[in-house]
Structures are given as structure tokens and as C-alpha cells.
SEGU-659297 format. One record per residue (C-alpha): residue in three letters; x, z, y. Coordinates in steps of 0.05 Angstrom, whole numbers, padded with zeros to 5 digits, always signed. Example, Ala and Ser with C-alpha at 12.3 -4.5 7.8 and 13.67 -1.06 7.14 Angstrom:
// residues 2
ALA+00246+00156-00090/SER+00273+00143-00021/
END
This chain:
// residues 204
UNK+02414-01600-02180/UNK+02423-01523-02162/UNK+02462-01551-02100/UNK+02411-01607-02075/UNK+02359-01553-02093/UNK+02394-01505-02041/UNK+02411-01559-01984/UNK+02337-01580-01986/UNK+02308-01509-01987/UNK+02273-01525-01925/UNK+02238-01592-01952/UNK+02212-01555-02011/UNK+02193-01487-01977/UNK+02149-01548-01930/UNK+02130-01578-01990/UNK+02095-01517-02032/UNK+02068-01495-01969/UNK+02030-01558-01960/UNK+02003-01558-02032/UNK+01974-01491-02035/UNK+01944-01509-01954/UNK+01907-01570-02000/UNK+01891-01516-02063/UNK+01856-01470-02011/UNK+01828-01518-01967/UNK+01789-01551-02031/UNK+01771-01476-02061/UNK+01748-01465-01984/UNK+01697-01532-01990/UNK+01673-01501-02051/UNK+01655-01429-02033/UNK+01617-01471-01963/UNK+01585-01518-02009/UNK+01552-01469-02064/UNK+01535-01435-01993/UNK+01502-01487-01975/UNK+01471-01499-02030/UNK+01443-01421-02038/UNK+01420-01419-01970/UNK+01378-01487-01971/UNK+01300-01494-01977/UNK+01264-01491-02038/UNK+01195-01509-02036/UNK+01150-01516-02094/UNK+01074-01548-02096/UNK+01043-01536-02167/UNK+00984-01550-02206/UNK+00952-01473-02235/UNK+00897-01459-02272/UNK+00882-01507-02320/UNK+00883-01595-02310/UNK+00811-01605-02291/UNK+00798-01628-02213/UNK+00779-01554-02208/UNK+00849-01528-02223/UNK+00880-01490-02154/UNK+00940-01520-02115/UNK+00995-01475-02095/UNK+01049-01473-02055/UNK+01115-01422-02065/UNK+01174-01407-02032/UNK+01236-01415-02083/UNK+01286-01413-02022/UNK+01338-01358-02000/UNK+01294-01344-01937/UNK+01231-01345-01908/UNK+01196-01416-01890/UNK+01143-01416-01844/UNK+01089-01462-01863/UNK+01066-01509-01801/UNK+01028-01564-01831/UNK+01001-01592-01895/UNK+00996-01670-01892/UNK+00953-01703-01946/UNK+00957-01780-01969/UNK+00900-01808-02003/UNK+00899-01876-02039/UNK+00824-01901-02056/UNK+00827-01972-02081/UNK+00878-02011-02044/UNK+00877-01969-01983/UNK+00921-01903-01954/UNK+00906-01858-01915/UNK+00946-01789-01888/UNK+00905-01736-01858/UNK+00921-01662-01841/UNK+00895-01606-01887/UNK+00904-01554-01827/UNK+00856-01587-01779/UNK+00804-01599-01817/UNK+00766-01548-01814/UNK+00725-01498-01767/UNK+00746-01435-01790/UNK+00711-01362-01779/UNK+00734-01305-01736/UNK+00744-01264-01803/UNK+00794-01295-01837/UNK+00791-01246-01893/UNK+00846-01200-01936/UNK+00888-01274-01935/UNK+00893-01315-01865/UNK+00954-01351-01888/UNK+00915-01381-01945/UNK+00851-01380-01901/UNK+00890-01422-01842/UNK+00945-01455-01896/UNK+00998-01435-01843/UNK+01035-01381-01837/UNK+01105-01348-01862/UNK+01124-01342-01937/UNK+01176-01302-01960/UNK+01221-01316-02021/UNK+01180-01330-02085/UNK+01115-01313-02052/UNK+01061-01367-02060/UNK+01007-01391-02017/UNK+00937-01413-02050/UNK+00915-01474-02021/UNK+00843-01473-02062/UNK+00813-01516-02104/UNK+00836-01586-02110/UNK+00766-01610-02105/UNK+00765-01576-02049/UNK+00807-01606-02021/UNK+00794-01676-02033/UNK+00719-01655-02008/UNK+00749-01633-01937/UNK+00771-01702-01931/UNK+00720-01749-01959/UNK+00667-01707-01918/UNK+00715-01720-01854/UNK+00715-01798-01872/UNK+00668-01820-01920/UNK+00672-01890-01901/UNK+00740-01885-01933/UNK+00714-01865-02000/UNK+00652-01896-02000/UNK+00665-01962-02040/UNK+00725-01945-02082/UNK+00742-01877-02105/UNK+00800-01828-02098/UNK+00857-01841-02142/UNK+00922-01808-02120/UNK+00934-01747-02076/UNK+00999-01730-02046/UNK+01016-01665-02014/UNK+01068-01655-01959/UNK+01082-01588-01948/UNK+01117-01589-01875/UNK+01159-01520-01849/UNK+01211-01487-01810/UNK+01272-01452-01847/UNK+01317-01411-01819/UNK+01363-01430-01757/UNK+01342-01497-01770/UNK+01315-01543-01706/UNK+01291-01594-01751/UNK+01233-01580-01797/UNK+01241-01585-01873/UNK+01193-01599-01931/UNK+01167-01622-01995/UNK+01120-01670-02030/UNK+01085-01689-02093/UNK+01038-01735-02116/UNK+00976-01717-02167/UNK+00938-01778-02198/UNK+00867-01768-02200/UNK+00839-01789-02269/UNK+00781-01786-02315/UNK+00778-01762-02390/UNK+00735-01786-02444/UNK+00679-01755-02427/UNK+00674-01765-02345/UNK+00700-01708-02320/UNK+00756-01713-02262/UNK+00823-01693-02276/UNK+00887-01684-02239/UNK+00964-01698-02256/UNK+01027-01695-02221/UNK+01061-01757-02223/UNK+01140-01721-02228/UNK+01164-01659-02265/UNK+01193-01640-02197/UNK+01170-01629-02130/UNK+01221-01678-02084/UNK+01247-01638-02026/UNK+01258-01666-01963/UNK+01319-01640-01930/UNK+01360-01697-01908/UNK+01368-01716-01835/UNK+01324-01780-01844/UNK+01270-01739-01881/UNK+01271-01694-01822/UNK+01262-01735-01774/UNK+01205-01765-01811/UNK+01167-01699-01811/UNK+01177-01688-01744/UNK+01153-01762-01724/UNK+01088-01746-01776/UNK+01077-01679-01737/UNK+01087-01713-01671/UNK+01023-01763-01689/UNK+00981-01703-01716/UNK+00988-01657-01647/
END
């Protein structure tokens, strides 16, 4: 054994080379990958202040940078139609855009863990019914979905997030809104990308 051992010092020198090469190269994948993962985007869209229609919609940073918000896409089911408008053109705003443009314009840069408030999501849903009220005329609004669109980092391609909110009544009339997951889904893959950029491409 000792002597095959020392004739084929070479082939094992090769040999234990090659298996810590594999033992570093995997430890390597796994330092780049919780990398990776520490450095993505993190966006959240929430529900504060209460459940009524009246409760205020915000939007926070969770990620390892700052995002820069470019546009807030909204998709409204009323009976058995959709519809996806733009929350950040649909408004004339002032000159004066107060202690808070970013909230003012809902654009802007957000910094980790830092929130912008979007209003009311009455509000909201006002902005677009009063933009097209033949949409909501006949049936009324019973989902909203929010797609928060933004740059992060280096990245060319935009990234994002959406959620859906059901809009309900209670027992005794009064409007009331839900999220439909526990989560907001984030959109970071290639094809998601490219699907935000295609949206903001048909909004310009």
C-alpha cells in the first residue's frame, strides 16, 4: 500500500487538489448567492390605518439600496371588465408640492426602510373612476391591484412589485378593503422585467 501510495504521489497530490478546487468553488457559489440575495429589491405595498376603504396605502423600501420610484400602475376589475391605468398621470398637480413631493408626485427616490404614502385608498379609486366613469358606471369596483414600478441599483431593467386588495362591503354598507396574499409578489425575474418595461413603454 505504502509503496503504490508513494509511486502514485502525483495522482493523489492531482486528486486532493481537485477536491478542495470543487469544496471552494461550491463555498464560492454560496458567499455570491446570499450576495445576491442581500443586495436584491425589496419592495413592500401595505394596507395602514385601519380596513375601511379609508385606510392609507403605502409603499416601503425593504431593499439593501435605494429604489427610485418611476411609476405606479393600477388594475381595476368592475364586473367582468379590467382595466390598468397610471396613478402618476392622473392628476394636475400644484406648483407647491408641499413638505412631501415624493408622496405629492408618487415618484421619487426611497431609501432603505423609508415609506412613501400613497393616500387614501378611496382616493385613489376616486382618481380613476372620475378619469373614466363610463368604466364604473354599471358595475362597481371590486379588486384593485397596485404595481409599484422602479429602478434599483446598477440595474438597466426596472424592478417591481404588486398586490391585489379586494374591495368588499360589511354588514352594514360600508366599503372595505383586503389584500388578497400575506405577501407582496416581487417582480424581479427577467420576464417580469421585461413586462414592466413593455407596461411603461404603453404609458409614455
Amino acid at each position: 500500500m505504502l509503496n503504490w501510495m508513494s509511486e502514485n504521489s502525483g495522482l493523489l497530490n492531482v486528486l486532493i487538489n481537485a477536491a478542495m478546487l470543487c469544496v471552494w468553488a461550491v463555498y464560492l457559489q454560496i458567499i455570491v448567492n446570499n450576495y445576491r440575495h442581500q443586495r436584491r429589491s425589496s419592495i413592500l405595498i401595505t394596507r395602514g390605518a385601519g380596513h375601511g376603504i379609508r385606510s392609507r396605502c403605502l409603499v416601503t423600501n425593504m431593499g439593501a439600496e435605494e429604489v427610485y420610484v418611476t411609476s405606479l400602475l393600477a388594475t381595476v376589475q368592475a364586473g367582468e371588465e379590467t382595466r390598468e391605468y397610471t396613478l402618476t398621470d392622473l392628476r394636475d398637480l400644484p406648483e407647491d408640492l408641499g413638505d412631501n413631493p415624493h408622496a405629492a408626485m408618487r415618484q421619487g427616490s426611497l431609501g432603505t426602510g423609508r415609506s412613501m404614502d400613497l393616500g387614501h385608498f378611496d382616493e385613489l379609486l376616486q382618481e380613476i373612476t372620475s378619469t373614466d366613469p363610463e368604466f364604473t358606471r354599471k358595475d362597481r369596483i371590486t379588486s384593485f391591484e397596485l404595481t409599484v414600478v422602479a429602478l434599483y441599483g446598477t440595474e438597466r431593467m426596472p424592478v417591481g412589485a404588486t398586490r391585489r386588495f379586494a374591495v368588499n362591503k360589511n354588514d352594514n354598507g360600508d366599503r372595505q378593503i383586503a389584500p388578497d396574499t400575506v405577501e407582496t409578489i416581487q417582480l424581479r425575474t427577467r420576464r417580469d422585467r421585461k413586462l414592466l418595461r413593455s407596461k411603461l413603454t404603453k404609458h409614455m
